[in-house]
Structure formats: C-alpha cells, structure tokens
Backbone bond lengths (Angstrom), bond angles and torsions (degrees), N, CA, C in turn:
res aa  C-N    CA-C-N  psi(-1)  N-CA   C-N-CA  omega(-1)  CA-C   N-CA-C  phi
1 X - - - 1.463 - - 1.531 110.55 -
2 X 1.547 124.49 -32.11 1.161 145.47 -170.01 1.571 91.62 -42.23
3 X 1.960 93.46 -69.76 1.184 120.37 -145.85 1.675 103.02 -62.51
4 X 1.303 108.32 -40.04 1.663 123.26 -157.04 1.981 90.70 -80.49
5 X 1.614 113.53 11.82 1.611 102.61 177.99 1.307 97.37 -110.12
6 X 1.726 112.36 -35.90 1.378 107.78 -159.91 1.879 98.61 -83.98
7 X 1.249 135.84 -19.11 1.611 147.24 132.95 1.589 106.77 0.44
8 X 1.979 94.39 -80.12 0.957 106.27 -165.07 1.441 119.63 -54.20
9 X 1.553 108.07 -60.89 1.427 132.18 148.76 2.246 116.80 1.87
10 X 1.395 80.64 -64.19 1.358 87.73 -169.05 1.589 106.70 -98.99
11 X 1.476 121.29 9.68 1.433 118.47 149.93 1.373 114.54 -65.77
12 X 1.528 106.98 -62.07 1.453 124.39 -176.96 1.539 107.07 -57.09
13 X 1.109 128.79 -51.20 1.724 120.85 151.48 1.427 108.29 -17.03
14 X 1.469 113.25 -91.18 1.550 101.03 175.11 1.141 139.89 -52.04
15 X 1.292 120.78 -25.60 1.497 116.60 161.59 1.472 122.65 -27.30
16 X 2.039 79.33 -70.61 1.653 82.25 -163.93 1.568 117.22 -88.44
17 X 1.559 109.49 19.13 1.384 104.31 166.26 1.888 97.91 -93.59
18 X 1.279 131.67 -39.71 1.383 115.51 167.17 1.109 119.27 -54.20
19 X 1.534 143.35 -28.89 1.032 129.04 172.92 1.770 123.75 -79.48
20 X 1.459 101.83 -6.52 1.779 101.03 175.55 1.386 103.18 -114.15
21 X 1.561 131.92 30.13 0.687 149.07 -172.38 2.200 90.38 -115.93
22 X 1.108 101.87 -71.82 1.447 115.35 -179.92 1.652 102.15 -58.10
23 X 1.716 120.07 -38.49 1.157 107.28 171.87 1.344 138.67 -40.43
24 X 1.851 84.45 -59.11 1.743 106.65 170.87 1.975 127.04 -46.03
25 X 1.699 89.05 -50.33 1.434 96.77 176.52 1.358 108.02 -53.19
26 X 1.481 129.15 -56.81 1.851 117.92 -178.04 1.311 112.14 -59.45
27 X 1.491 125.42 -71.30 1.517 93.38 163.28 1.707 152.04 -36.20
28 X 1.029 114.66 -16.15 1.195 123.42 174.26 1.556 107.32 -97.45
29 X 1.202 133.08 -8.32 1.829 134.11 178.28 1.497 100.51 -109.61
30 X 1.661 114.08 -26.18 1.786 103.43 164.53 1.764 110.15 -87.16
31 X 1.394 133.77 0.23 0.690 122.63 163.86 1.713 121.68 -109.08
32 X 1.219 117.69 0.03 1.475 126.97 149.47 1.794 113.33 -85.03
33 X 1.419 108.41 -27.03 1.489 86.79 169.90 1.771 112.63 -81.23
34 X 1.156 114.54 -50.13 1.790 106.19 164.56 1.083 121.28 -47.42
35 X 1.596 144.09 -14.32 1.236 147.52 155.07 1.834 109.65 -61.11
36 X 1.344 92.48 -50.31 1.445 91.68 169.75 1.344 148.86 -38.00
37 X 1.724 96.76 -42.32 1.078 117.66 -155.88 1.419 86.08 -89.33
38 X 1.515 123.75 -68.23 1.112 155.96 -161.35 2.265 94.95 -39.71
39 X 1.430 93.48 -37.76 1.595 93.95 172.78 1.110 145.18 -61.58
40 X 1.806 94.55 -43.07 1.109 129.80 -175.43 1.542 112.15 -86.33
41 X 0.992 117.19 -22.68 1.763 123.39 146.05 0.940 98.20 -38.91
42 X 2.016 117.06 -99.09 1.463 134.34 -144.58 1.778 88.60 -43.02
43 X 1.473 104.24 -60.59 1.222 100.39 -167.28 1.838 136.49 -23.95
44 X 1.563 98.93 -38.41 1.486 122.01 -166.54 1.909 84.56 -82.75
45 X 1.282 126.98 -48.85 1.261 121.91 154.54 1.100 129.62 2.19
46 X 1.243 96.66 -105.38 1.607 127.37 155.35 1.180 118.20 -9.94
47 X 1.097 115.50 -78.68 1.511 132.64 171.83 0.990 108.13 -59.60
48 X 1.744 166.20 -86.17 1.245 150.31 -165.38 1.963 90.63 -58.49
49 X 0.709 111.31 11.80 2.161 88.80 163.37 1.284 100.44 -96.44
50 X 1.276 128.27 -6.74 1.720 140.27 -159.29 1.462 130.95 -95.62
51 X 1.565 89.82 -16.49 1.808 114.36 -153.99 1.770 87.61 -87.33
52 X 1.401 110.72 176.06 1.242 144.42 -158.34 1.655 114.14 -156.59
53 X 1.152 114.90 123.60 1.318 118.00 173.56 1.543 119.80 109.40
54 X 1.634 101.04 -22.40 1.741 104.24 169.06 1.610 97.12 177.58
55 X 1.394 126.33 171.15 1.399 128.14 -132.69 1.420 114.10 -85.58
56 X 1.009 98.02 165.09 1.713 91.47 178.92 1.691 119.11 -63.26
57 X 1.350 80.24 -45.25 2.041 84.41 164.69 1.051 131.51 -67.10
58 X 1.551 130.52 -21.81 1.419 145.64 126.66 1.180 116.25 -10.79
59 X 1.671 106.38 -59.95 1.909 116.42 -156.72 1.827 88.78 -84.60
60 X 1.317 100.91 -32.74 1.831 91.93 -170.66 1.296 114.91 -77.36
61 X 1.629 137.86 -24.20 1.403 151.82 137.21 1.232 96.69 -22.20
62 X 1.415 116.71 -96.18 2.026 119.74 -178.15 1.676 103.64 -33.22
63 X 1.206 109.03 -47.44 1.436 78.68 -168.96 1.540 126.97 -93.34
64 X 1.327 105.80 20.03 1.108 119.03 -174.13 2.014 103.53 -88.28
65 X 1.364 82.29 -47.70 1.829 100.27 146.68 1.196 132.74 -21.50
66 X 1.445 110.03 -76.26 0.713 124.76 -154.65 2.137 104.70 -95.94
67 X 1.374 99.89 -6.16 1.414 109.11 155.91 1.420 131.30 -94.39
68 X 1.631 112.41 -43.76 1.493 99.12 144.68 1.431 146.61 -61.52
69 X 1.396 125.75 -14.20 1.205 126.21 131.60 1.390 174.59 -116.63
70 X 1.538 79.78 54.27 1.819 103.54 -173.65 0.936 115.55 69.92
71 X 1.645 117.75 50.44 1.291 126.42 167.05 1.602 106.40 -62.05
72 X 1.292 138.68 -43.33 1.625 131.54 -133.83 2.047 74.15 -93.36
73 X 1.432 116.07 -53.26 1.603 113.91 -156.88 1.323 99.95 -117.41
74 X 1.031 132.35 22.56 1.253 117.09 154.81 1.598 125.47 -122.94
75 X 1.423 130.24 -40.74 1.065 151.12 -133.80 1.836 82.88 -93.02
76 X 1.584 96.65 158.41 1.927 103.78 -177.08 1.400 110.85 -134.22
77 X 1.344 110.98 12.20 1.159 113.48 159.46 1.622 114.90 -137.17
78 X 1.151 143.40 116.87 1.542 135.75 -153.61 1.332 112.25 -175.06
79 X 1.285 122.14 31.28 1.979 123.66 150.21 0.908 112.89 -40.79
80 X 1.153 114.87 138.87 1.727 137.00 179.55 1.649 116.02 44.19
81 X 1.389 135.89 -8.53 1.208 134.85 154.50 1.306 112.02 -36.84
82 X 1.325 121.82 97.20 1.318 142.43 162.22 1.506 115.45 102.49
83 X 1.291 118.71 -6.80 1.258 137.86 -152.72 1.100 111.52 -137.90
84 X 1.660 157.09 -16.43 1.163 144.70 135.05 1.648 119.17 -101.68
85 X 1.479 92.10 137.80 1.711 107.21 -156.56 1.955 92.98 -75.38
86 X 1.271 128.85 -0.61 1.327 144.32 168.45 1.559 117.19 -78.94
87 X 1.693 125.48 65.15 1.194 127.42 -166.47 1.324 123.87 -55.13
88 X 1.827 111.33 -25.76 0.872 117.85 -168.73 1.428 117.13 -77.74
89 X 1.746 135.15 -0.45 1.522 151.75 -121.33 1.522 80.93 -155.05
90 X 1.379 148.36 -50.98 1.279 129.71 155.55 1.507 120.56 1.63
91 X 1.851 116.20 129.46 1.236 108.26 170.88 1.577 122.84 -72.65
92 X 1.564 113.47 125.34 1.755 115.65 175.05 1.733 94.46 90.32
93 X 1.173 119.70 29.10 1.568 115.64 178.88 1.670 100.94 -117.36
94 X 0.771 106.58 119.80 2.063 110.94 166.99 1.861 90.16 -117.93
95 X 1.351 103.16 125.73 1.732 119.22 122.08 1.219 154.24 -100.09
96 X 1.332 128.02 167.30 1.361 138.38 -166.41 1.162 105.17 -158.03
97 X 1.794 107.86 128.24 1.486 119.23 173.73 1.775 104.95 47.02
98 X 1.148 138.02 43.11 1.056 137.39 -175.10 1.570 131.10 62.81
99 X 0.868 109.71 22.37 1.838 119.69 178.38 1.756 112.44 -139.83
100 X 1.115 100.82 138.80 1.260 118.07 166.04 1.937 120.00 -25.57
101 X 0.879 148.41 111.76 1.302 132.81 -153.13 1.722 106.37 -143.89
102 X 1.168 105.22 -9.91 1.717 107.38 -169.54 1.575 115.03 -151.98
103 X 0.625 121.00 130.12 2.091 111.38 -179.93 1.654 106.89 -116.55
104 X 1.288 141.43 146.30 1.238 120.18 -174.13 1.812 105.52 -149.93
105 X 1.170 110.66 56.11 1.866 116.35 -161.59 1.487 104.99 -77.19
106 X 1.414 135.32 20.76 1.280 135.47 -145.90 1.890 89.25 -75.72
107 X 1.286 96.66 145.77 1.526 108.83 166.07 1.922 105.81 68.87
108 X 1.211 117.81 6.05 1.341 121.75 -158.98 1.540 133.99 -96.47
109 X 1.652 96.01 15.68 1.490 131.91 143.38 2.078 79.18 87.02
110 X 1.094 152.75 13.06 1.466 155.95 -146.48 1.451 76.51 -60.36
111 X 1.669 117.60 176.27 1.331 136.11 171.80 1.512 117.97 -157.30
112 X 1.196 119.59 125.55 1.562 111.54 -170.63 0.957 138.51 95.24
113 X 1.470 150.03 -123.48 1.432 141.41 175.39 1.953 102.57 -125.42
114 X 1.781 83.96 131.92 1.173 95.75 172.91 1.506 129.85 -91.57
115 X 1.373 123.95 119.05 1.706 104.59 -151.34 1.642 87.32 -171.96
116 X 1.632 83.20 159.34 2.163 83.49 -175.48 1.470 96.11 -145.34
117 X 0.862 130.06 -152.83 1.823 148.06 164.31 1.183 112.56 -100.02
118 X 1.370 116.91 95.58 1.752 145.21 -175.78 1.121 100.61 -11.76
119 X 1.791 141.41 126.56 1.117 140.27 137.88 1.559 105.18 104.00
120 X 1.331 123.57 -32.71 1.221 122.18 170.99 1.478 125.90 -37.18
121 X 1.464 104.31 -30.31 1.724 92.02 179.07 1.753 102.79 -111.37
122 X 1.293 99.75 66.66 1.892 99.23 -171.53 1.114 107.15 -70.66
123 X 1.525 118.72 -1.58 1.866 113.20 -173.79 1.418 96.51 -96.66
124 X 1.446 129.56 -28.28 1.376 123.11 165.49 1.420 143.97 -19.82
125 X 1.502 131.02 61.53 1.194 134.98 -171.47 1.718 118.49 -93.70
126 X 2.062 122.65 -4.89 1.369 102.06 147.91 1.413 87.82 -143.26
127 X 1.311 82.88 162.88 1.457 117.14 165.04 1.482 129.16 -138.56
128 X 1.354 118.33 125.15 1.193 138.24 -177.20 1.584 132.47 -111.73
129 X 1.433 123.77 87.83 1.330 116.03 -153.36 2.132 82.59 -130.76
130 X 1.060 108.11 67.30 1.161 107.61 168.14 1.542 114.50 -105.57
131 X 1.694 95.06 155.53 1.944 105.06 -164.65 1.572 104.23 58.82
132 X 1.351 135.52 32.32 1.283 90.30 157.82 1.540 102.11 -130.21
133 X 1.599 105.54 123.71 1.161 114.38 -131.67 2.029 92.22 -106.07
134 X 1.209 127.73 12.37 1.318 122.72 168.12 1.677 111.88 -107.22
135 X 1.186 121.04 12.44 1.222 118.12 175.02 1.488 107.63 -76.83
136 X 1.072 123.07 154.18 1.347 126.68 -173.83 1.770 114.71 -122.24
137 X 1.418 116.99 -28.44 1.225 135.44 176.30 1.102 121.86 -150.31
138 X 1.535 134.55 154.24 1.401 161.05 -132.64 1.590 112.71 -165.35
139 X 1.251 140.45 67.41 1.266 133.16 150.43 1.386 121.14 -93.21
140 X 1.423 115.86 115.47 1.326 126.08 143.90 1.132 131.89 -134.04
141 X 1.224 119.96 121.53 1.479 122.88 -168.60 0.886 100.98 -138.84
142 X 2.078 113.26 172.95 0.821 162.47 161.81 2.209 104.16 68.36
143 X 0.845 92.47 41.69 1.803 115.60 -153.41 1.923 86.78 -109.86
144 X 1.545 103.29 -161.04 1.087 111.31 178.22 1.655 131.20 -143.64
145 X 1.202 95.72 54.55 1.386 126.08 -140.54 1.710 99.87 -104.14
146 X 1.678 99.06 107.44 1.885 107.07 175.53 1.487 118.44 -111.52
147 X 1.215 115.10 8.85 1.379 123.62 140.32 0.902 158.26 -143.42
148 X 1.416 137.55 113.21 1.768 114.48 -164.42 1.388 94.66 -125.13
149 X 1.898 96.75 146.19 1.569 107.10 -179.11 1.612 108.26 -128.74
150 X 1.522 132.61 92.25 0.536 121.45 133.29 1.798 169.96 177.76
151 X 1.476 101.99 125.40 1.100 120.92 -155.78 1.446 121.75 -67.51
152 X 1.285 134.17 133.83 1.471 137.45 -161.98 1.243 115.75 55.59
153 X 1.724 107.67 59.77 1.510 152.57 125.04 0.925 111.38 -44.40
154 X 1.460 151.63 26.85 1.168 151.86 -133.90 1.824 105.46 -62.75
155 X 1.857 121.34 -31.72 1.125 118.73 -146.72 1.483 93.38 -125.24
156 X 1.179 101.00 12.46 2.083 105.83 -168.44 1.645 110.30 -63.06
157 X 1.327 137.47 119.31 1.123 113.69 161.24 1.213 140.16 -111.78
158 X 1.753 111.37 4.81 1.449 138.39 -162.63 1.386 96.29 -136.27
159 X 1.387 139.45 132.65 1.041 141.00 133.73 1.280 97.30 -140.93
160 X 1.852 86.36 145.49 1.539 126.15 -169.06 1.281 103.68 -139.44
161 X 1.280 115.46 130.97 1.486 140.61 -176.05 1.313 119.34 -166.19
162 X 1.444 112.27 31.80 1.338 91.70 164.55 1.276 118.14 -94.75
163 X 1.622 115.70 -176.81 1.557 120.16 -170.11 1.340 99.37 60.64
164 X 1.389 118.92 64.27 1.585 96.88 145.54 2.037 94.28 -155.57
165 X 1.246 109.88 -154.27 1.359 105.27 165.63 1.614 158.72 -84.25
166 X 1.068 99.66 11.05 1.345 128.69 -154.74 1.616 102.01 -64.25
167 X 1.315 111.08 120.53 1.531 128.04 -169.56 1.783 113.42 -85.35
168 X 1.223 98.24 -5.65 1.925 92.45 -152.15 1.959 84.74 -161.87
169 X 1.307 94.41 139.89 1.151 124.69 165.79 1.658 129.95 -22.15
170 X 1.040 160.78 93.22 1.400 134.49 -153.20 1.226 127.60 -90.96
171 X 1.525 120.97 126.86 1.425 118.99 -168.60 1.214 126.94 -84.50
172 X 1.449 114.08 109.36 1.602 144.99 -150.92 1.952 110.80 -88.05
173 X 1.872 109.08 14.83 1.164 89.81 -149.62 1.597 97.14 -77.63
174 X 1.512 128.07 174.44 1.626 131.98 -158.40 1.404 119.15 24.53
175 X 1.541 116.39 40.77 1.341 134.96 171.44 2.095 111.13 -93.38
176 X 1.384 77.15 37.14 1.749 94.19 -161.44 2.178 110.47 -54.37
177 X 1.249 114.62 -5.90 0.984 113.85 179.47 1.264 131.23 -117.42
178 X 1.493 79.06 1.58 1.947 92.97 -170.81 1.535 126.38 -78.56
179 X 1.042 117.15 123.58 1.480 123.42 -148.56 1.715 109.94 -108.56
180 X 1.567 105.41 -44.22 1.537 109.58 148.36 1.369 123.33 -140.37
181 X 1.875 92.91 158.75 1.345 99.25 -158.14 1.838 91.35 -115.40
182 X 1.129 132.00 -159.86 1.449 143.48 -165.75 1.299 113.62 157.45
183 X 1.549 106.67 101.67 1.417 114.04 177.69 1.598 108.32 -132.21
184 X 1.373 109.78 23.28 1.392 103.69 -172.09 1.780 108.71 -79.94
185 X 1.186 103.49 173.91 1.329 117.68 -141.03 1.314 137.55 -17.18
186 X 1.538 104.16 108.11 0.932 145.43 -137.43 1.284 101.29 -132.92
187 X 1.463 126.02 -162.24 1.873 113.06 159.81 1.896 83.34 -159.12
188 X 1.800 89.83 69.46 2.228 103.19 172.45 1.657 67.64 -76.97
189 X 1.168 114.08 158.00 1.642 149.86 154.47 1.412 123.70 -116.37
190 X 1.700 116.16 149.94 1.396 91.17 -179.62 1.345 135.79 59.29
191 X 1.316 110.82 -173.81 1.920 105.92 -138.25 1.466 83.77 -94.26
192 X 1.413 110.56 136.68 2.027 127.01 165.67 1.369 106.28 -93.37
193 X 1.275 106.81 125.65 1.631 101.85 160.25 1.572 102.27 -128.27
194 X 1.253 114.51 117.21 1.333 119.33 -159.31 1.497 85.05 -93.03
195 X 1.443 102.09 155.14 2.012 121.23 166.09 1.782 98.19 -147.02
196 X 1.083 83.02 170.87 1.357 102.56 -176.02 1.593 136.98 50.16
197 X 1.285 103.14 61.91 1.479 125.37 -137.34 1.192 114.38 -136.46
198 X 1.473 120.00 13.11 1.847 133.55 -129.16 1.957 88.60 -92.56
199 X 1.614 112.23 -20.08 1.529 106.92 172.24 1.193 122.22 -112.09
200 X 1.611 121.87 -2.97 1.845 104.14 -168.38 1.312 100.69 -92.57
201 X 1.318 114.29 157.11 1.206 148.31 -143.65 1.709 98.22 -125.99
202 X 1.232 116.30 -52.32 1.583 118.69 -172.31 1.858 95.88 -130.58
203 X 1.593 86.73 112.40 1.513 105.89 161.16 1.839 116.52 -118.95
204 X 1.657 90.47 129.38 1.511 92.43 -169.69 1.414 95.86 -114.65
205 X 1.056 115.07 140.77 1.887 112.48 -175.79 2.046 101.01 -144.99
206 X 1.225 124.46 1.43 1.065 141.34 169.64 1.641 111.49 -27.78
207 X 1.175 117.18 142.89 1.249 118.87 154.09 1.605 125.07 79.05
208 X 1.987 101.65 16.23 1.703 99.12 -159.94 1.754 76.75 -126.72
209 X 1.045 91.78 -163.82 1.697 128.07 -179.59 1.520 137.37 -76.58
210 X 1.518 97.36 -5.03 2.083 125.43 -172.00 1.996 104.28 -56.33
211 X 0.952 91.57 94.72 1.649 114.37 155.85 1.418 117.61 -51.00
212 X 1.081 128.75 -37.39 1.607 153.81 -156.88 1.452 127.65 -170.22
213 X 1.518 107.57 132.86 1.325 97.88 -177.16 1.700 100.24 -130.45
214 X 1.299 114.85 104.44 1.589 112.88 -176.34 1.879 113.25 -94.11
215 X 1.254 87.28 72.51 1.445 110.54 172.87 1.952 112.96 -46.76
216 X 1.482 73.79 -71.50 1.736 82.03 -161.13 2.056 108.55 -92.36
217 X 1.649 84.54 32.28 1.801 76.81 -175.19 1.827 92.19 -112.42
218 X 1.075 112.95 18.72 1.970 138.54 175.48 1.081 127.88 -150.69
219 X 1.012 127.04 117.37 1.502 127.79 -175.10 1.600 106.91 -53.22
220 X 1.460 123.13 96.52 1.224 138.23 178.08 1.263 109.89 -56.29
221 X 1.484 122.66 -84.20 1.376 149.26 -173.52 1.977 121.64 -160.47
222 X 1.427 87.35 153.91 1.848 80.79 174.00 1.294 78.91 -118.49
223 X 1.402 149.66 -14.55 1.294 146.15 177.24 1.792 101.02 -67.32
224 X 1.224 123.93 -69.13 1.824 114.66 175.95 1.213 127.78 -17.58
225 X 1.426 108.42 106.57 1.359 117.22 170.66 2.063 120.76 -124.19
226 X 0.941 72.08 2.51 2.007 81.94 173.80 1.825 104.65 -152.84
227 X 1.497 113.92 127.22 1.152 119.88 -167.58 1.534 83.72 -139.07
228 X 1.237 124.37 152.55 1.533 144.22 -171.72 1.281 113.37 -136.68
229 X 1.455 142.76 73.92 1.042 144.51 -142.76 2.192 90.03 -112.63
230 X 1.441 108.19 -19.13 1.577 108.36 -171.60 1.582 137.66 -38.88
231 X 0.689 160.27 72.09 1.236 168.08 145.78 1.691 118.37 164.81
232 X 1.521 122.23 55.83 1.314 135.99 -172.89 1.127 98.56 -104.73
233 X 1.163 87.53 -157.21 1.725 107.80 -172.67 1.866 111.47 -155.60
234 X 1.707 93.37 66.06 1.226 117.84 -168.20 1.437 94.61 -105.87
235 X 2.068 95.35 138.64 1.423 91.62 166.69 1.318 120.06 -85.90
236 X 1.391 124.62 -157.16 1.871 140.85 -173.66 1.217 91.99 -97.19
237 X 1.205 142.24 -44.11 1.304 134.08 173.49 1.180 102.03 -50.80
C-alpha cells in the first residue's frame, strides 16, 4: 500500500510538473507575440521620423496603407515602401513642395480596406487605385482630394470621400459591388448624371454645389433607397 501511494505520489509529481511546464511555454509565446507587436509599432515610428521628402505623418498615413492592404505579401509593385528613408522614390508616390501630392497603386493587386490616419495626407489631390479588384473599401476624408480614379473596383463596397475637393461626379464604371457611396461636401457643381450605379443602396451627395440632379433620365438603381440631395443648389423645377 506504501508503495502504490508513493506511485501515486510521484505520478501526480509529473503531472503537475508537465503542466507548468506547458504553462510557462503560453505565457512566454503571448508575451513574445505582444513584444512583437508592440515593436513593430515603435518600429514603423522610428522609421517614418527618418524619411525625407515629406512628413513623418505623411510616411505613417502610406504606411498605414500600405499595412492595411497587404503591402509586405500581397502588393506587385512596392520599392522603397517601408524601406527607403526617400518618401518621395516610393512606388505610385509623386511630391510637391514637400508633401505627398499624388498616389498611383493602379493594377497593384491591394486587398482589403483602404484607409490611413485622418488628415495626414492633406496635400493629397489624386488618387489612383484602378484594377485593383480585391479591395473592398475606400475611406478618405476630410483631406483635399480633386481626384479619384477608380474604375474596375470590381469588389468595392464602401466608398467614402467626403470632405475633400472633388469637383465632378465620380466614375463608378466596374464598381459592380458598391453599395455605398459618400460624396457629401464636396464642391460637385452643376448638373450629375450618375451611371453605373446598378448596386448602391445609399447615395449621399449633400453639402456640394449640384444645380441638377438627372436621376431618372438613366437608369440609376432599383437597389437606391437613401439619396441625400441636402444642402445644394437645386432648382424647383
């Protein structure tokens, strides 16, 4: 009986040394992955305090970019993204007078949501994100932005742009999924005749310059159910 305690004894010994054995290992891989992360922040830090040619908040905008959409494993065109302290030499980057001034990702396989840290790219006046057809969303706002291009979006379903500059209507063509759009205040002028529109659901056009809105002289949508026509400059006719 002695024997069959001190047995038992020294099963349960091992037990619970395998199990603080397995303890240790998870704590120590959740605290190397939060180290990780926690690096790779400062890191992106670090590095946009480094850049040349336009601001550090500039470089941390792009790369915020260029982390929400699979810049490191997805993207097929990507020189100096993250890797030369020369912002302006970045692939699809134009400057002016020291700020960010042009974006140009066309064909550039992006994935996911397109989005940065509000206001950071205020020198931003185009943007070009055409063909890349796994993006799913587009917010930039309140920026200063008079052109955006882009067409055969195939998977887009959010775009957001209001608050910025945009003069003219935006052309939605193979924007086949897009469900809402946001262009309010803006300064569109003059008469809109929207096309290519066969899925959104919420059109906001609020707050710009529209003289005319020739809705029903094009097959808009049978999907439209909220249109924002408020603060224009529409006649009674």
């Amino acid at each position: 009986m002695f024997t069959s305690a001190l047995s038992c004894h020294s099963a349960l010994d091992t037990m619970t040394s395998k199990f603080l054995q397995i303890l240790l290992f998870v704590v120590v891989l959740s605290s190397f992955s939060l180290f990780s992360q926690q690096v790779y922040a400062a890191d992106n830090t670090a590095f946009c305090a480094t850049v040349t040619g336009a601001s550090a908040a500039e470089c941390q905008a792009l790369m915020d970019i260029y982390d929400n959409t699979g810049g490191a494993t997805s993207w097929t065109a990507k020189v100096g993204w993250g890797t030369s302290t020369t912002i302006c030499s970045w692939t699809g980057v134009t400057c002016t007078s020291s700020h960010v001034s042009a974006l140009n990702l066309t064909n550039n396989n992006l994935t996911g949501a397109f989005s940065f840290s509000q206001g950071n790219l205020d020198s931003l006046t185009t943007l070009t994100l055409t063909n890349n057809a796994a993006v799913t969303s587009v917010a930039l706002t309140n920026n200063k932005l008079t052109t955006f291009t882009g067409t055969g979006m195939t998977n887009l379903a959010t775009l957001d742009l209001h608050g910025n500059k945009l003069t003219t209507f935006t052309n939605l063509t193979g924007m086949n999924a897009l469900t809402t759009l946001d262009l309010s205040y803006n300064v569109i002028s003059g008469a809109v005749i929207p096309s290519g529109m066969s899925s959104v659901v919420t059109l906001n056009l609020s707050h710009n310059l529209i003289t005319d809105f020739y809705g029903n002289s094009v097959p808009v949508t049978n999907a439209l159910s909220v249109l924002d026509l408020s603060y224009n400059s529409l006649s009674a006719s």
